[in-house]
ZAMIDREN-975960 format. One record per residue (C-alpha): x negated, y negated, z negated. Coordinates in steps of 0.1 Angstrom, whole numbers, plus 5000, padded with zeros to 4 digits. Layout:
<sekes>
XYZ...
</sekes>
This chain:
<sekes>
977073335594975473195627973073385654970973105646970573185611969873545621967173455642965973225613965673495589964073755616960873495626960373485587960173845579957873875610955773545602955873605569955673255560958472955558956472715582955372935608958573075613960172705613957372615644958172955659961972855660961072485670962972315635961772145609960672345580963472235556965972275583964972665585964872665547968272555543969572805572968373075551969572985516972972875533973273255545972073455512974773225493976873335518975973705519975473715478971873865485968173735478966273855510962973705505961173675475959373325477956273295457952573315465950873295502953073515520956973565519958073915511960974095522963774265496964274625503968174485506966574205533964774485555967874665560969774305568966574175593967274505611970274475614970374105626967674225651969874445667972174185670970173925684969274225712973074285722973273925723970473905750971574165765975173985769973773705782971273925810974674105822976073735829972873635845972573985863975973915872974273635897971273785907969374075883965873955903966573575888964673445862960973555841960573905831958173955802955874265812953274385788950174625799947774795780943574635777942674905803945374905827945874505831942574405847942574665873946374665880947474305873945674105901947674345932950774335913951173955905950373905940952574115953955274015928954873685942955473815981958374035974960273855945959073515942962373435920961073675895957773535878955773775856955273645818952273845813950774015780948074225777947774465738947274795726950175055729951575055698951674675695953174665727955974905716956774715685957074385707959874555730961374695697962074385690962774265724959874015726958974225760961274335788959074595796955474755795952674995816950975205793949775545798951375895783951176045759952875795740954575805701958175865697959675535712963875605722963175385754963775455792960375575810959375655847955875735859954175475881950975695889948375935876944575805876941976065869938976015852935375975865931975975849929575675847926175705845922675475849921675475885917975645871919875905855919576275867922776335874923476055892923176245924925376535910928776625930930576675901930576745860931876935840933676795801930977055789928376855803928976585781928276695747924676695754924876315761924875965741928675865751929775535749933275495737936375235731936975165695939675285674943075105691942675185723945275405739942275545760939375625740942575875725943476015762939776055775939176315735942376495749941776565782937976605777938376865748934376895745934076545737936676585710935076865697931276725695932676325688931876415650928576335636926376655635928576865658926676855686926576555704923676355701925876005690928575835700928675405704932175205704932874935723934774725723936474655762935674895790933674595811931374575780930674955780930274955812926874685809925974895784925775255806923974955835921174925806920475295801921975325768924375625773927275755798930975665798934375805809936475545833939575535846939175565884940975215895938375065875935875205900936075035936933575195950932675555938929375555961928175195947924975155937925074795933925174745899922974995884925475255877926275585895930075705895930676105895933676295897934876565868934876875879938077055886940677075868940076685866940976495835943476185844946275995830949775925837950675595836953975495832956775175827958875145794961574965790964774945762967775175771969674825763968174615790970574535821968274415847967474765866966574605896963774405881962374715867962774895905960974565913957674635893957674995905957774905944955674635937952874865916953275115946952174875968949474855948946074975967944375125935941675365942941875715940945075705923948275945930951175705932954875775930956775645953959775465940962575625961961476015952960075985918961776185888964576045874963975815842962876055812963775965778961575985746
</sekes>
């Protein structure tokens, strides 16, 4: 048995197929092919049935692929102790953020990356949460910004921020010159909405409990739209066909007028999120993880709380 052949069999039970796995691994199809048979001689076990389309897994297989993808982890993490050995700020770090973090955050934090640790590029992936947990699950991703509250995971956590929420409205629209509104407000309105997926079409029905409670059909609020990135809802509200909740980094300006659109704050207590970095209680390179939070301190969002580094809470597990 070879870590070769166990990363062999764990890109076919995620590819699900003989040839994609093969140009995932950089071999030849056969060569993969042989791998795999060579080790289920070995191992006395069938752990794909072959047939059809797609590969299947064995229920026997599943419990082997998990097991080899634990030890393909310790084996990375073996080799980031040597390398961390050298210098824990050498080398890529693979950092995934959620659709309506990235475009808001990512710009300052590349850039200041780049100023503070050029050594230590950013390999950068932007997906919805639960995609983005699976990928450091299986150790595709060092680490990840999303925003609580987040599924069971078992990884390390520490807050980064908390953003509240603000309300977008046409520029003609009454309330446009309002001070503030109210969640209660809302359920007389047309909302516009991110699709199912999106960590924050989830977090803006919790902490805006009368939008939860009149998002049904027939309960009270007029109708809800779904769309599909926040950018594109935001066009949308521009053209008079509803109002919106946004995260408040995704506002520059609150008193903009520019672009057909009015910003207004919640009234208080203000709905926001807490946004925070996850990363596997295996990984060894701390520092590049303290790295990312200076570095996303740095960060000028607007009208966002941010934790410094050196007096946050220690790292929570979940």
């Amino acid at each position: 048995m070879t870590l070769t052949e166990l990363k062999y069999i764990v890109a076919v039970a995620r590819a699900r197929h003989f040839g994609h796995a093969a140009e995932a691994c950089y071999v030849a199809q056969p060569t993969l092919s042989v791998a795999i048979k060579k080790l289920e001689d070995e191992l006395g076990v069938v752990l794909f049935e072959r047939g059809g389309a797609e590969i299947s897994v064995t229920p026997l297989g599943a419990q082997i692929i998990a097991q080899a993808e634990r030890v393909l982890e310790q084996t990375a993490a073996i080799k980031e102790l040597a390398k961390q050995n050298k210098d824990p700020l050498a080398g890529p770090l693979r950092l995934g953020v959620i659709y309506t973090i990235g475009p808001y955050l990512l710009p300052p934090l590349v850039k200041n990356i780049i100023e503070r640790v050029p050594q230590m590029p950013l390999i950068l992936q932007e997906n919805f949460t639960v995609r983005l947990l699976e990928l450091l699950r299986q150790g595709e991703l060092d680490a990840a910004i999303m925003a609580l509250p987040l599924p069971e995971h078992g990884m390390s956590m520490q807050t980064l921020y908390d953003e509240p929420f603000v309300v977008a409205v046409p520029q003609n629209h009454p309330w446009a010159k309002r001070s503030a509104i109210s969640a209660q407000d809302l359920k007389s309105e047309t909302m516009l909405l991110l699709g199912n997926g999106h960590c924050f079409r989830d977090q803006v029905l919790e902490v805006c409990p009368e939008m939860a409670r009149f998002s049904s059909p027939g309960n009270g609020m007029q109708r809800t739209f779904e769309g599909s990135s926040l950018e594109t809802i935001r066009h949308m509200v521009a053209s008079g066909i509803g109002l919106t909740v946004l995260p408040r980094a995704s506002v520059p300006d609150m008193h903009s007028r520019s672009n057909m659109l009015a910003f207004v704050p919640f009234e208080a207590p203000v709905p926001e999120r807490r946004v925070v970095i996850v990363w596997r209680k295996s990984f060894t390179r701390r520092a590049a993880i303290d790295a990312v939070c200076e570095a996303v301190a740095a960060c000028e969002l607007p009208g966002v709380d941010m934790f410094v580094p050196d007096g946050v809470v220690p790292d929570r597990e979940m």
